[in-house]
N, C-alpha and C positions, 0 to 999 in steps of 0.2 A: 558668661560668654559662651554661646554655640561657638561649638567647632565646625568647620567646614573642609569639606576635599572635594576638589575639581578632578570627577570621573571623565573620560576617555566615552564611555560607553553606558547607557543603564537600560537598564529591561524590570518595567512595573507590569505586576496585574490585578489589575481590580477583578473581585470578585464579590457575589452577592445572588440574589434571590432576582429570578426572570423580570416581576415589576421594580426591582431597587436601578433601574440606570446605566446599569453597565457598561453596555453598547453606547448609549450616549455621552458617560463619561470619558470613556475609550477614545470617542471620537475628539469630543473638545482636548483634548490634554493631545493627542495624535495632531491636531489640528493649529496647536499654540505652539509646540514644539516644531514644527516643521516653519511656522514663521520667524522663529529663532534662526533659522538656517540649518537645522540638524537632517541628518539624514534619516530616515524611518523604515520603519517594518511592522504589522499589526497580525496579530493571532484572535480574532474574535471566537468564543466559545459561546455557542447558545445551548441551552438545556435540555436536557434528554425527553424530560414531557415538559411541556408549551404550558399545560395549565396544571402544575403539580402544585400539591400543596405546601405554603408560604413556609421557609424554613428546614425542608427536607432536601437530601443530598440532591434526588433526581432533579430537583429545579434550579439549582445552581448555575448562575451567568457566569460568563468573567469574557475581561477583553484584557490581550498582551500586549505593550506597547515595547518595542527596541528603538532607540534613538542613542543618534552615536553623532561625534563631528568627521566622521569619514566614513568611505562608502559602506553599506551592509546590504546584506541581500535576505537573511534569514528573521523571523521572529526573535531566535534565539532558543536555544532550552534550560540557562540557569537563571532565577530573576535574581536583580540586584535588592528592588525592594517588594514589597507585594501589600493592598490592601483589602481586609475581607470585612465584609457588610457585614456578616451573621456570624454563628457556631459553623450554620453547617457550609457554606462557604468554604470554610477554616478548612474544617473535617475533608471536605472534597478535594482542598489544594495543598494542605499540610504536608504531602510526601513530596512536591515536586518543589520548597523553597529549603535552598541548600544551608548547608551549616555557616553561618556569619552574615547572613542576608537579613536586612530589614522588615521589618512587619510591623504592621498596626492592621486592631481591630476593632468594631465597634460591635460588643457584645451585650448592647445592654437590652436588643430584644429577646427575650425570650420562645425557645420554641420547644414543644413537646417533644418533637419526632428526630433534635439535636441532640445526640449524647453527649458530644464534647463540648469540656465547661475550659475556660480559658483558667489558666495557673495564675497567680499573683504576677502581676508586672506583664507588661505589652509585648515585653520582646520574648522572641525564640530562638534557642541559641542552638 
């Protein structure tokens, strides 16, 4: 049996490599969430170079979603959960998700120019 808690508030960010979706993911889940009724706030993040190469930090997307059932006006700065496409994704967002927050990654591309290799098990504590 999952357990479940009914949060107040949550803040995701998807993050990934400039062709993995981001932006578009960001949008749909922005877009599904406010037909719930929620209230919203979005931090889109595009990449430092537009045509870096696939899997290195400087190409890194990510879009922030805040949706709460009462008013907000910010993005936010702590996320509740966070999901990263690549390594380096991970590597670029790793310092900004806080101690007891959610993460999932899908690391099973491999990239040369990624140092960081994920530890056993999905979560980050």
């Amino acid at each position: 049996m999952v357990e479940t808690r009914s949060l107040d508030r949550v803040v995701i960010r998807f993050a990934g490599d400039s062709g993995d979706g981001m932006q578009l993911t960001g949008d749909r889940f922005t877009a599904e969430s406010a037909s719930l009724g929620n209230d919203i706030a979005t931090l889109p993040n595009f990449p430092a170079e537009i045509r870096a190469p696939q899997g290195t930090i400087p190409g890194v997307s990510s879009f922030q979603v805040h949706f709460a059932d009462y008013d907000i006006v910010t993005p936010a700065t702590g996320r509740t959960c966070w999901w990263a496409m690549n390594p380096a994704a991970l590597k670029a967002n790793l310092t900004d998700l806080p101690k007891g927050a959610g993460s999932s990654s899908s690391t099973r591309r491999t990239s040369r120019n990624a140092t960081w290799r994920r530890p056993a098990g999905s979560r980050i504590r």
